[in-house]
Each structure stands twice: as structure tokens, then as C-alpha cells.
Backbone as a chain_set.jsonl record, in Angstrom:
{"seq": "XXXXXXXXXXXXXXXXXXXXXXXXXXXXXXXXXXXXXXXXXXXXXXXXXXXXXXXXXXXXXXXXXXXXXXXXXXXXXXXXXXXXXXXXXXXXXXXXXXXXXXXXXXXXXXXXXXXXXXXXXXXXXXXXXXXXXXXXXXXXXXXXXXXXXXXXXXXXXXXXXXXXXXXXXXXXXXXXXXXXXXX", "coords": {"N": [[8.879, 85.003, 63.189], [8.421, 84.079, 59.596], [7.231, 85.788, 57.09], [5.484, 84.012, 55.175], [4.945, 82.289, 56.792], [3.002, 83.705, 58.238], [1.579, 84.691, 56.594], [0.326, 81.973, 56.112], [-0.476, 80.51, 58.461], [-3.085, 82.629, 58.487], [-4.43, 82.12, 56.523], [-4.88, 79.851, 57.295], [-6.993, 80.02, 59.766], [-8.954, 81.646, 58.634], [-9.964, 79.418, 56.984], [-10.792, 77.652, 58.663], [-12.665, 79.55, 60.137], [-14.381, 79.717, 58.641], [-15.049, 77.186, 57.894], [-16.473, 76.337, 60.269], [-19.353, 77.13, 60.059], [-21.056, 75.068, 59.81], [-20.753, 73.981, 62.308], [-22.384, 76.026, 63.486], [-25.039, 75.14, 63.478], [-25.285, 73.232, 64.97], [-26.288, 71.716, 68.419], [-24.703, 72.122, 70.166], [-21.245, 74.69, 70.302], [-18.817, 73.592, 68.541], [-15.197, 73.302, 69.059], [-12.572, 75.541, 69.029], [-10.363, 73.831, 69.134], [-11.516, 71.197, 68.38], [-12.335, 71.953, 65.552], [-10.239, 72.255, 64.065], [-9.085, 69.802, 64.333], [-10.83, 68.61, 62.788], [-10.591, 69.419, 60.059], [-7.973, 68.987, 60.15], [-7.955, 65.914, 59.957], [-9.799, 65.85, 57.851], [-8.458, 66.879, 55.808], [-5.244, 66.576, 55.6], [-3.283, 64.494, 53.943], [-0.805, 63.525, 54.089], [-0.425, 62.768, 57.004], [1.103, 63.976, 58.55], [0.292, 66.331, 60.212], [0.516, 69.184, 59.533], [-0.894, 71.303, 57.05], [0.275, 70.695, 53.849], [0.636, 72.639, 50.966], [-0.669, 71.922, 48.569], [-2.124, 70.481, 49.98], [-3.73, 72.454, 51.29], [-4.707, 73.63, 49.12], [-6.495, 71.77, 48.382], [-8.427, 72.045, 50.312], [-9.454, 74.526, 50.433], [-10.582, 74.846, 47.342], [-12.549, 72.761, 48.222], [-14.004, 74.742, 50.176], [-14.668, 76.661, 48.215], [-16.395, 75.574, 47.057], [-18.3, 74.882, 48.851], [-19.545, 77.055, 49.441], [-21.967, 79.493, 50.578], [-24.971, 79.912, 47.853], [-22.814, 79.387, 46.039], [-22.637, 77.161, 42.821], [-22.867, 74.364, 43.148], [-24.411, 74.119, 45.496], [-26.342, 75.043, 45.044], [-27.174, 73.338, 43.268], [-27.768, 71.064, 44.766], [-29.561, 72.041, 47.063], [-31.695, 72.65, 45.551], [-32.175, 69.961, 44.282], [-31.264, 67.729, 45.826], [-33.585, 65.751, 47.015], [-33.638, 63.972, 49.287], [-32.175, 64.888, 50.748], [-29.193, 63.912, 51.631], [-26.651, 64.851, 50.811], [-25.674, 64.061, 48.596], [-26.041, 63.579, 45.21], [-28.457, 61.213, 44.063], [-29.172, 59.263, 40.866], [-31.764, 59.408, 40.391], [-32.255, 61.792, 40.593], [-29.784, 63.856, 39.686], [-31.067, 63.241, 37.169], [-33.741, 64.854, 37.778], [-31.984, 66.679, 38.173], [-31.193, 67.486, 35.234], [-33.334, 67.232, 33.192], [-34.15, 69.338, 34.168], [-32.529, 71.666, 33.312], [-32.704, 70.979, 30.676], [-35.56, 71.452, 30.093], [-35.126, 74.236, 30.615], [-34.16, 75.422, 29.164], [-35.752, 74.789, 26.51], [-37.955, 76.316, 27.363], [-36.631, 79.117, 26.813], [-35.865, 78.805, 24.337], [-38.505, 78.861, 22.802], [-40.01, 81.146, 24.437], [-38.938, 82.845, 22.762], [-39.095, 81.86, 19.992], [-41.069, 81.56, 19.045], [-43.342, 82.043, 17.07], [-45.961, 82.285, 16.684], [-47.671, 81.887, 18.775], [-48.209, 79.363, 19.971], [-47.421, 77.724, 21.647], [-45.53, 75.789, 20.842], [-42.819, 75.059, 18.756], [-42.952, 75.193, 15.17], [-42.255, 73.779, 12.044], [-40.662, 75.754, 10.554], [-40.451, 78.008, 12.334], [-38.59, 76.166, 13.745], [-36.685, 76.112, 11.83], [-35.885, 78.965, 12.086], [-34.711, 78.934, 14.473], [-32.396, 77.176, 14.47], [-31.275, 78.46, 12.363], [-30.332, 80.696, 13.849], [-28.464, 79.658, 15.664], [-26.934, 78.818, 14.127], [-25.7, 81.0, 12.968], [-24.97, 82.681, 15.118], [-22.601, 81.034, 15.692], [-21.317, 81.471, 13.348], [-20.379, 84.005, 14.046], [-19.164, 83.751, 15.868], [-16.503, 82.399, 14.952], [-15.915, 83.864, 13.274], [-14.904, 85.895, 15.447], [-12.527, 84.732, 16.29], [-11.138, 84.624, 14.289], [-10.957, 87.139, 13.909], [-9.171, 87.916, 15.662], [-7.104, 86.504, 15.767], [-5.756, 87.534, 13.502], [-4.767, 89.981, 14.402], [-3.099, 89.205, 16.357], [-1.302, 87.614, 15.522], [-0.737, 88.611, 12.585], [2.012, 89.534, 11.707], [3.034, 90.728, 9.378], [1.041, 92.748, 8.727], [-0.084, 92.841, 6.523], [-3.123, 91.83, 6.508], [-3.428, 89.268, 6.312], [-2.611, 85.82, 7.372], [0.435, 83.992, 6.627], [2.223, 81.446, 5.794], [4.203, 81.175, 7.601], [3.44, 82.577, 9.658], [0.665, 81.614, 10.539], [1.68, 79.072, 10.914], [2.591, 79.538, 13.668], [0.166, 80.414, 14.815], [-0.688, 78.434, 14.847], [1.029, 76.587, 16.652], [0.871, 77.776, 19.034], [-1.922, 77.263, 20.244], [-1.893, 74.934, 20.423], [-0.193, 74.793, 22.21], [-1.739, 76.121, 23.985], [-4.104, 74.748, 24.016], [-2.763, 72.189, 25.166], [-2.297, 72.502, 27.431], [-4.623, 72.038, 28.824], [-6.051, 74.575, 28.357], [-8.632, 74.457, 26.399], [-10.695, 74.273, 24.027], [-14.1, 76.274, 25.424], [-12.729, 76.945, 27.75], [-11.52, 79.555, 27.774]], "CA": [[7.955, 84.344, 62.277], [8.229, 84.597, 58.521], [5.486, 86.494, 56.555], [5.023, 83.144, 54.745], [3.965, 81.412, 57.968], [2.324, 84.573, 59.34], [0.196, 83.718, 55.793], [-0.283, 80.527, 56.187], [-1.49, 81.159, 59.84], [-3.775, 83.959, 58.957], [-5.049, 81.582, 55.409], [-5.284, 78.413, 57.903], [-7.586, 80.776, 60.612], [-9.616, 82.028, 58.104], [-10.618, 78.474, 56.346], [-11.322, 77.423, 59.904], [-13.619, 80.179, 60.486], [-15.515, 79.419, 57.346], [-15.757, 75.537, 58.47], [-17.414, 76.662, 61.524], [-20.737, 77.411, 60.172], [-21.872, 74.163, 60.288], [-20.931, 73.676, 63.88], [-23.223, 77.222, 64.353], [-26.234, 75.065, 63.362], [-25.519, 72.026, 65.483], [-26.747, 72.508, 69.644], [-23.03, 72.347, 71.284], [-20.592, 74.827, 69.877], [-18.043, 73.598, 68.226], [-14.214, 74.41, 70.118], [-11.362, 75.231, 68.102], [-9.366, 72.464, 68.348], [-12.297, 70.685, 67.292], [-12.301, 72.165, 63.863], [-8.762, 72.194, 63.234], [-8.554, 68.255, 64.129], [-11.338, 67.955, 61.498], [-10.009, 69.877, 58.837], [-6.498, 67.787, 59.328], [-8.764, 64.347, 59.576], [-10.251, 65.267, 56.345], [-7.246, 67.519, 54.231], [-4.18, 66.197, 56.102], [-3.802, 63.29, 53.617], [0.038, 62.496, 54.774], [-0.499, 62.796, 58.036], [2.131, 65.138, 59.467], [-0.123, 66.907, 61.325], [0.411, 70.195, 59.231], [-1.481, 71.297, 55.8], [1.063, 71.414, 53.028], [0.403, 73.653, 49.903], [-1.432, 71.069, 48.372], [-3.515, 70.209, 51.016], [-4.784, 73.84, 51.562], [-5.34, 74.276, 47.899], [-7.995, 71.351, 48.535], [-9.267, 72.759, 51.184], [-9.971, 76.102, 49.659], [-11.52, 73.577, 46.76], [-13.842, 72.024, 49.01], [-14.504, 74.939, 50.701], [-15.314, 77.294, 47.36], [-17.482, 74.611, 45.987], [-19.612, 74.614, 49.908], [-19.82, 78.754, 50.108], [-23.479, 79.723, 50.1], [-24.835, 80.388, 46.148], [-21.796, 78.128, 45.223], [-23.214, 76.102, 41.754], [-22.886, 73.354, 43.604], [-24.515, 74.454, 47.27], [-27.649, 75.447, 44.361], [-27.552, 72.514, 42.612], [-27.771, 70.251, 46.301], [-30.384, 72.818, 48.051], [-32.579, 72.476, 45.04], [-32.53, 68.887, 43.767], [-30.939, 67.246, 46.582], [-34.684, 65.677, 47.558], [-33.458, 63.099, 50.558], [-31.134, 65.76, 51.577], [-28.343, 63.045, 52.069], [-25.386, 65.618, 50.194], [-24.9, 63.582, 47.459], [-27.127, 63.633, 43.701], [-28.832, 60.097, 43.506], [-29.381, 58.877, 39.326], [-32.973, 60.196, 39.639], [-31.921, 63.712, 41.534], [-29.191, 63.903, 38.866], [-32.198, 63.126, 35.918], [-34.216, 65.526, 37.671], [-31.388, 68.153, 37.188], [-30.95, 67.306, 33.619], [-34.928, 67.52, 33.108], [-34.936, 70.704, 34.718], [-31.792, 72.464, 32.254], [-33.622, 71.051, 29.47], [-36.748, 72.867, 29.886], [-35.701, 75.549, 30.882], [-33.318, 75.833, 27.83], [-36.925, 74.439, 25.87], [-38.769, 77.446, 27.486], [-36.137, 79.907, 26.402], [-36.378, 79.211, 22.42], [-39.812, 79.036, 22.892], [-40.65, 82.403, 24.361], [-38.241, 83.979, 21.46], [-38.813, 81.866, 18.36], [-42.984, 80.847, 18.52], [-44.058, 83.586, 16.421], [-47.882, 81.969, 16.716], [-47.831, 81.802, 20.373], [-48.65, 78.106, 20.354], [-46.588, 76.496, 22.734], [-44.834, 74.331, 19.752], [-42.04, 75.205, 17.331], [-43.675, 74.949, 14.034], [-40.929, 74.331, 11.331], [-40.2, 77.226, 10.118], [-39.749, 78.289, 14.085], [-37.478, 75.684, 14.413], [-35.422, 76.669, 11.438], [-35.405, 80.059, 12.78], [-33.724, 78.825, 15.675], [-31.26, 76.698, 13.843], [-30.666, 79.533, 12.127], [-29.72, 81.756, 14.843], [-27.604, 79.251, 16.366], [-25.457, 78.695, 13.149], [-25.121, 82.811, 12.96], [-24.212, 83.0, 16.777], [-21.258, 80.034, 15.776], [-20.308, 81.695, 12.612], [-19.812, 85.331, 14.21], [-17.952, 83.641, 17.151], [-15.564, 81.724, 14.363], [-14.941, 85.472, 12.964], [-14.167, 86.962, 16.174], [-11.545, 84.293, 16.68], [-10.117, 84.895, 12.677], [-10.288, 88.789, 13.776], [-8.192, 88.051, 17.252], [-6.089, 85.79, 15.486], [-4.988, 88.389, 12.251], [-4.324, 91.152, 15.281], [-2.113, 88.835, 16.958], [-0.007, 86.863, 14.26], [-0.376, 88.667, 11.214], [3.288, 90.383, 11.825], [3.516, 92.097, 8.701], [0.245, 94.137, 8.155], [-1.122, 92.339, 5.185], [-4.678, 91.288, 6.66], [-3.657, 87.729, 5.886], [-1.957, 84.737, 7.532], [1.526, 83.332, 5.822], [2.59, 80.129, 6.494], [4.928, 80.897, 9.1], [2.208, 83.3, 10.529], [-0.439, 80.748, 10.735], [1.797, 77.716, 11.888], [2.925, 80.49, 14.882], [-0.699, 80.545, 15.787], [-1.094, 76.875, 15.615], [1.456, 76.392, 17.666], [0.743, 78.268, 20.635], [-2.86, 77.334, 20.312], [-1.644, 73.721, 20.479], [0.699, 74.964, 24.054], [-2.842, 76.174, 25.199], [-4.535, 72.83, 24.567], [-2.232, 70.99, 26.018], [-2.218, 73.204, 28.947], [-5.831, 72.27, 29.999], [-7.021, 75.811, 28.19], [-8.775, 74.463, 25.08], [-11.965, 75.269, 23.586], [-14.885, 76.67, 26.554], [-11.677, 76.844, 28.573], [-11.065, 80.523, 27.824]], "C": [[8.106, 85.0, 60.909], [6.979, 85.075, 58.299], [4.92, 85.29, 55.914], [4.398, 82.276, 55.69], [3.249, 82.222, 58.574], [0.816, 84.417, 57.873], [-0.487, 82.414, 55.956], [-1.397, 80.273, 57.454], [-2.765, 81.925, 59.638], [-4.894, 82.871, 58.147], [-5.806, 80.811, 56.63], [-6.808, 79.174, 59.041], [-8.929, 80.673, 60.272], [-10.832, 80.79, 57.078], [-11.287, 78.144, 57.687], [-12.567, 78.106, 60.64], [-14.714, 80.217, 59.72], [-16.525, 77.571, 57.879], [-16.71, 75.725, 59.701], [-18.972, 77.165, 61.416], [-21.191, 76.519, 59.939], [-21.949, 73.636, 61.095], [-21.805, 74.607, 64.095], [-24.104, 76.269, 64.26], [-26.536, 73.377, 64.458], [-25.583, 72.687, 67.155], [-25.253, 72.8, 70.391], [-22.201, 72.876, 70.637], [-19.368, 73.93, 69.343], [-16.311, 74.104, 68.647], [-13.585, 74.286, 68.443], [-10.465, 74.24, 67.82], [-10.151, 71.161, 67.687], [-12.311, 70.88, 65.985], [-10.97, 71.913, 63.732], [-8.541, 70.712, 63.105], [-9.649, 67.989, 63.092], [-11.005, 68.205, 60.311], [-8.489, 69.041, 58.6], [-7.393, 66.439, 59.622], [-9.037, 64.374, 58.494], [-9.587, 65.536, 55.177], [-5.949, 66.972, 54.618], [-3.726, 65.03, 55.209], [-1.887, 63.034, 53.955], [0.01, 62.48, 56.365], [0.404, 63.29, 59.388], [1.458, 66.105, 60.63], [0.082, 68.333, 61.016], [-0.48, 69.923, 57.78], [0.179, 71.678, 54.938], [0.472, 72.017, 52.135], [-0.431, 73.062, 49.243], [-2.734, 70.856, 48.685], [-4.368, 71.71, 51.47], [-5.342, 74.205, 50.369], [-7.066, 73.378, 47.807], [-8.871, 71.745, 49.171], [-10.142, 73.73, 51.028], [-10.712, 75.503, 48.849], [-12.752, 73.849, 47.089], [-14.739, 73.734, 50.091], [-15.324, 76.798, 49.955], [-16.5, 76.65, 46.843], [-18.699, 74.571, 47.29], [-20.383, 76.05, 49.875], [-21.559, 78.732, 49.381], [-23.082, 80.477, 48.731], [-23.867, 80.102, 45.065], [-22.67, 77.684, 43.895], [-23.358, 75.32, 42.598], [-23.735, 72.915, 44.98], [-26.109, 74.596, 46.226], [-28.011, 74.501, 44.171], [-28.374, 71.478, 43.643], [-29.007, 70.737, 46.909], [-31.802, 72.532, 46.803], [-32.792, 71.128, 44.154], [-32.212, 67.788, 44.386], [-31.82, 66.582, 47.568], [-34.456, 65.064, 48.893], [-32.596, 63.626, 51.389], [-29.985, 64.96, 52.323], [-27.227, 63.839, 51.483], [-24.942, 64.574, 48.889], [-26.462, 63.315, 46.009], [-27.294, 62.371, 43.995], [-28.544, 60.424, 41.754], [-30.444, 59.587, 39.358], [-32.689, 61.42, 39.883], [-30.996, 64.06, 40.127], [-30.301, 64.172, 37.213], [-32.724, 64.502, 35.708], [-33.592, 66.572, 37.25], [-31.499, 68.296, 35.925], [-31.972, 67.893, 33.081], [-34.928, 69.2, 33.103], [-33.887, 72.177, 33.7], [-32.267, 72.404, 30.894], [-34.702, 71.747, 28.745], [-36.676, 74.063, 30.239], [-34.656, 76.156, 29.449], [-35.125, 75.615, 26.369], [-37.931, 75.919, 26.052], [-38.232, 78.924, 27.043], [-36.492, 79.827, 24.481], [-37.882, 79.048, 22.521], [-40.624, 80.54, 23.22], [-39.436, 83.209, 23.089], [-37.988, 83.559, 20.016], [-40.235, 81.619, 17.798], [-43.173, 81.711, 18.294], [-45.439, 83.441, 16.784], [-48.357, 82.057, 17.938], [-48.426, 80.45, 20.66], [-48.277, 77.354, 21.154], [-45.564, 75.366, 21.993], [-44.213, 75.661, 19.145], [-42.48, 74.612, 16.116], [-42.145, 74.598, 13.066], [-40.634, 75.14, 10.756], [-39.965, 78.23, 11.658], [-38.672, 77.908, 14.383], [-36.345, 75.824, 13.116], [-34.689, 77.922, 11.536], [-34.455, 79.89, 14.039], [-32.323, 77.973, 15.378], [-30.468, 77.815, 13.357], [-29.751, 80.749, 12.721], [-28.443, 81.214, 15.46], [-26.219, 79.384, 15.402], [-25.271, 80.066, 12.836], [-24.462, 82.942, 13.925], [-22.28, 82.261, 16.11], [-20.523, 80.688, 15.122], [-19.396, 83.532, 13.19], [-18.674, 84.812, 15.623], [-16.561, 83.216, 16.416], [-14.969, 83.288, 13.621], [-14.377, 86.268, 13.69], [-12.809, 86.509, 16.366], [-10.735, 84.413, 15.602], [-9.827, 86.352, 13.112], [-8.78, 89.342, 14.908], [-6.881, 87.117, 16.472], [-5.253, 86.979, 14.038], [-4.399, 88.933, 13.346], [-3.464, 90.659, 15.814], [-1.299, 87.927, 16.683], [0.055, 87.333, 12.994], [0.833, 90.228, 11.716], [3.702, 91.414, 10.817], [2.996, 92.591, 7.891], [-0.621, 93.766, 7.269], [-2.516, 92.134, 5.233], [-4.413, 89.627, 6.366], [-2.733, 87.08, 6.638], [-0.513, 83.947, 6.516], [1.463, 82.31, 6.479], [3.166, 80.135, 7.642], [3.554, 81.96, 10.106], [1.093, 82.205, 11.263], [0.152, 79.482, 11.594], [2.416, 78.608, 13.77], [1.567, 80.579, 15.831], [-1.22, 79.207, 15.912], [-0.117, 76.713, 16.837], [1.091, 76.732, 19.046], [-0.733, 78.236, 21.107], [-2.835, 75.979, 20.836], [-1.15, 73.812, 22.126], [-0.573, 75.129, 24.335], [-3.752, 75.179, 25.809], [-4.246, 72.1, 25.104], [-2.198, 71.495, 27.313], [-3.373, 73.382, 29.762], [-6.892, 73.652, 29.095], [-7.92, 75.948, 26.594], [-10.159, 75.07, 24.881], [-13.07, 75.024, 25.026], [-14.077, 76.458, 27.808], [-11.139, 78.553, 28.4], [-10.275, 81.104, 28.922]], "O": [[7.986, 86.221, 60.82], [5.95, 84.925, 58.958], [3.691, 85.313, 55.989], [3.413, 81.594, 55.407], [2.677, 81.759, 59.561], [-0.377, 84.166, 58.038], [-1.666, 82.066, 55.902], [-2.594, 79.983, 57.451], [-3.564, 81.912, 60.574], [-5.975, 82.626, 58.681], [-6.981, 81.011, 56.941], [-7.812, 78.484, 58.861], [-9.836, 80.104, 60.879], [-11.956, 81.035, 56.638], [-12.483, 78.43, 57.741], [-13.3, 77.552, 61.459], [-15.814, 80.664, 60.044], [-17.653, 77.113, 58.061], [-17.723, 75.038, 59.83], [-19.668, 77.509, 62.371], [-22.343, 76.84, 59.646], [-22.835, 72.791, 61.229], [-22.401, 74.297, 65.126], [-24.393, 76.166, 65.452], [-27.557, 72.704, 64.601], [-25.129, 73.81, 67.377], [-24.992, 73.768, 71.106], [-21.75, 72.008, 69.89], [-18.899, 73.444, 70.372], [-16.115, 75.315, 68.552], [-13.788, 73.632, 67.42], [-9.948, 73.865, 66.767], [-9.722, 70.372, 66.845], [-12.297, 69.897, 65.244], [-10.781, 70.978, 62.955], [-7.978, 70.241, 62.116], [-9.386, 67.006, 62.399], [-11.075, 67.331, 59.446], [-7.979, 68.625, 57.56], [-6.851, 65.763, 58.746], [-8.806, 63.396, 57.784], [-9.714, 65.031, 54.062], [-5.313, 66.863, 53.571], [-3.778, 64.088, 56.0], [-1.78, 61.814, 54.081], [0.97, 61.808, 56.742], [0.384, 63.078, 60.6], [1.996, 66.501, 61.663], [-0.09, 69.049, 62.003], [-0.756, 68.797, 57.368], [0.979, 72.561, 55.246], [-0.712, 72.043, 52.471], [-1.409, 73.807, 49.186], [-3.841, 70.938, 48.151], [-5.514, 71.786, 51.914], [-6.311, 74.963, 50.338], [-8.173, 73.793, 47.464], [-10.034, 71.847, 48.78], [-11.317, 73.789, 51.391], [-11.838, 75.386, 49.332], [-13.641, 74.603, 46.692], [-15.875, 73.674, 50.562], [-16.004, 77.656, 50.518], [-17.434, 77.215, 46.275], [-19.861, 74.3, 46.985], [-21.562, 76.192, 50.199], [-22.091, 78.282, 48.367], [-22.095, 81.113, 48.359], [-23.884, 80.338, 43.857], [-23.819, 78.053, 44.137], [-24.438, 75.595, 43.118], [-23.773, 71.78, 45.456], [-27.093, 74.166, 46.829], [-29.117, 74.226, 44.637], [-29.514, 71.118, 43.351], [-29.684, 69.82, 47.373], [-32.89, 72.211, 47.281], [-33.635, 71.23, 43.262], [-32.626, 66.738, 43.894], [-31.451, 66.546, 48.742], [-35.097, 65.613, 49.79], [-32.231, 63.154, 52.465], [-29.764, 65.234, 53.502], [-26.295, 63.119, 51.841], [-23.804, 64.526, 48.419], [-27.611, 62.915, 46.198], [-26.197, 61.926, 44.331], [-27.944, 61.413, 41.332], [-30.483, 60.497, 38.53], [-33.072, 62.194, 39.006], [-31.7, 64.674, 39.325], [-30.202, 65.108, 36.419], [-32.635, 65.227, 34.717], [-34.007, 67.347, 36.389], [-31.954, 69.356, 35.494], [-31.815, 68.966, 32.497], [-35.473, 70.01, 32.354], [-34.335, 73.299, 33.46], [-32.3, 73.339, 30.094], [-34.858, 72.285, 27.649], [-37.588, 74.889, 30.28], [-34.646, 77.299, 28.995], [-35.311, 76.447, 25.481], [-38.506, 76.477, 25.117], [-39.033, 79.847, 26.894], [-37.124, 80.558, 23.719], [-38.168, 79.563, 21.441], [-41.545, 81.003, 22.548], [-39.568, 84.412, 22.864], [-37.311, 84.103, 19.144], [-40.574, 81.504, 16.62], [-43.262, 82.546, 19.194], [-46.075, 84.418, 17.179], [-49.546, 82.325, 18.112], [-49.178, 80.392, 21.633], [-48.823, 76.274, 21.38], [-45.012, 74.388, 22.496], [-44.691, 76.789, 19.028], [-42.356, 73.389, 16.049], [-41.077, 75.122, 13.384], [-39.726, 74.613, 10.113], [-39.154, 79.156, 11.688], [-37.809, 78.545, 14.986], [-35.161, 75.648, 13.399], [-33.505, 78.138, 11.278], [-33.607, 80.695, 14.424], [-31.304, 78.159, 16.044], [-29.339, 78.125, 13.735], [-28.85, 81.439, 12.242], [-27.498, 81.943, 15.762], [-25.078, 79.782, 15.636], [-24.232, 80.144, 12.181], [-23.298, 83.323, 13.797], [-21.192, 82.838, 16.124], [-19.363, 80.885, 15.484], [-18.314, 84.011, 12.852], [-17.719, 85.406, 16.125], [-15.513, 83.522, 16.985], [-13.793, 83.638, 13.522], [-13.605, 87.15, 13.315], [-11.905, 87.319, 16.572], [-9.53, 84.322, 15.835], [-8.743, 86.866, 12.837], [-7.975, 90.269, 14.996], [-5.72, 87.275, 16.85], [-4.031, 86.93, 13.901], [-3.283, 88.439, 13.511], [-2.579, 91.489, 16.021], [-0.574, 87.417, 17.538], [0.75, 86.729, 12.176], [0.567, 91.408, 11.948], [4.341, 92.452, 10.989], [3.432, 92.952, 6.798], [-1.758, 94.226, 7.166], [-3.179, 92.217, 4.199], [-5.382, 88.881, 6.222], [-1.717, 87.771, 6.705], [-0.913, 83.274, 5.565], [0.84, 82.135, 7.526], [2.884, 79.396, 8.586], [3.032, 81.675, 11.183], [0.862, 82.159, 12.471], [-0.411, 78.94, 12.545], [2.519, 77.973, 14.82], [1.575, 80.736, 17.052], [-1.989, 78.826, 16.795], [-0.584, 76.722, 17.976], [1.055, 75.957, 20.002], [-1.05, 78.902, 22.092], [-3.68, 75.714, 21.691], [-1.588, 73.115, 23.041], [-0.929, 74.229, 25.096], [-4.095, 74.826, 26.937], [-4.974, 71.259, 25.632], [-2.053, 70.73, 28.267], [-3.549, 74.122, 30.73], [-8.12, 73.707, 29.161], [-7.97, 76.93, 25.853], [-10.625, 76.076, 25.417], [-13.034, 73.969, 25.66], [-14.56, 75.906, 28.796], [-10.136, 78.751, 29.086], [-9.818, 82.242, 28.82]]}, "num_chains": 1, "name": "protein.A"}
């Protein structure tokens, strides 16, 4: 046996032993070849009857996105009211609702100077304010990361070929999926 199939074996085992905690909660164990024929019923998608590379990367997927304290296992356990596994429009709302205020209750306990429960204006340009400081010190860290790693010869400043050197490869990152809140 290669070490690549003695991985694959050990990977395939180990997803299998993860899938198995929702047979613990049902009354008749679960066998093994039970799980394995469900995991190829539901990742198997040519139907060979093995996982290719592909098909285990979904797997893993599906089975990062179930792991207890997942985002997603949170989002389900706490807004998931009919407990059917899937967001309705209002369940979905309610999430929305519920990031809203709690983003609403955050500038609120740190910009109501009066303690009123309201942003007064002059509260709420304090909080404008803060936001467009936060943006502009993030737009300087990226001018200070960008001198350190294209300005080639020392000056503190950008040349033309300097600058189109960091478009470029800023452009390869975009296109590569890694653009902005993609760090």
C-alpha cells in the first residue's frame, strides 16, 4: 500500500467517524457500511464507487461547515425556528434583524455621550467620524506595506515602474479570488 492510499484510508476513516454523530443520536446504531454507502450516495457524484480528490474536498466542505460552533451550525441552532436545516425568508430576516442591532447596540454603548438610548447628531457624527479615521489609517497601512515592498530603490516613493509592479501583482491577486476582505 502506498502512503498516498494509506492517507486517503486514514482521511476517508476519519470523515466517517465524524459523520457518525448523527447516527449516535438516532435509537439503532448506525453500522459502518452504513455510513460509508451514505457518504458515497451523497459525495460520490460520478459514481465509481470511490471518492476522488474532489469529492473528499467536498466532503471535508460539508463536513467543516456541520462541526459543532461552525458559523453555520450557530447560525441554524439559533435562528433555525422550524428546525427543518434550512433558513426560511423570515429566519433569514430574523438573522439580518438580529446583526443589525446588535451592530446598533454597539455604537450606541460607545458613542451616546447623554446616555439616551438615541444618537443625537453630533453622536452620530462622532461615529462617522471614527469610521472614516478607522478607513483612512487602514488606506495608510496598505501605502506603508506597499512602499516596503515595491519601493526598490529606497526613496520613500513609488516610480512608475515601481507602482505599475504593484498594480500588477495586485491585479494577479484579484483575479485569483484574493481581492479586497479576501486577505
Amino acid at each position: 500500500m502506498t502512503r498516498t492510499e494509506t492517507l486517503w484510508k486514514i482521511g476517508f476513516a476519519g470523515a466517517l467517524l465524524l459523520l457518525a454523530a448523527p447516527a449516535l443520536a438516532e435509537d439503532e446504531p448506525e453500522t459502518w457500511e452504513g455510513r460509508r454507502a451514505r457518504i458515497l450516495e451523497t459525495y460520490d457524484a460520478d459514481g465509481d464507487g470511490e471518492l476522488s480528490t474532489a469529492e473528499r474536498e467536498a466532503l471535508r466542505g460539508a463536513l467543516r461547515e456541520e462541526r459543532p460552533g461552525g458559523r453555520r451550525t450557530r447560525a441554524m441552532r439559533r435562528f433555525d425556528s422550524d428546525r427543518d436545516g434550512t433558513l426560511s425568508d423570515s429566519e433569514r430576516e430574523a438573522m439580518r434583524d438580529a446583526r443589525g442591532e446588535g451592530r446598533r447596540s454597539r455604537a450606541l454603548e460607545e458613542f451616546d455621550a447623554d446616555g439616551d438610548g438615541q444618537l443625537s447628531e453630533s453622536e452620530r457624527e462622532s461615529l462617522r467620524a471614527s469610521r472614516r479615521d478607522g478607513r483612512g489609517e487602514r488606506r495608510e497601512e496598505r501605502r506603508e506595506r506597499a512602499h516596503e515592498k515595491f519601493d526598490a530603490d529606497g526613496d520613500g516613493r513609488l516610480s512608475g515602474d515601481e507602482r505599475a509592479e504593484a498594480r500588477e501583482q495586485r491585479g494577479d491577486r484579484v483575479r485569483a479570488g484574493a481581492g479586497r476582505g479576501r486577505r
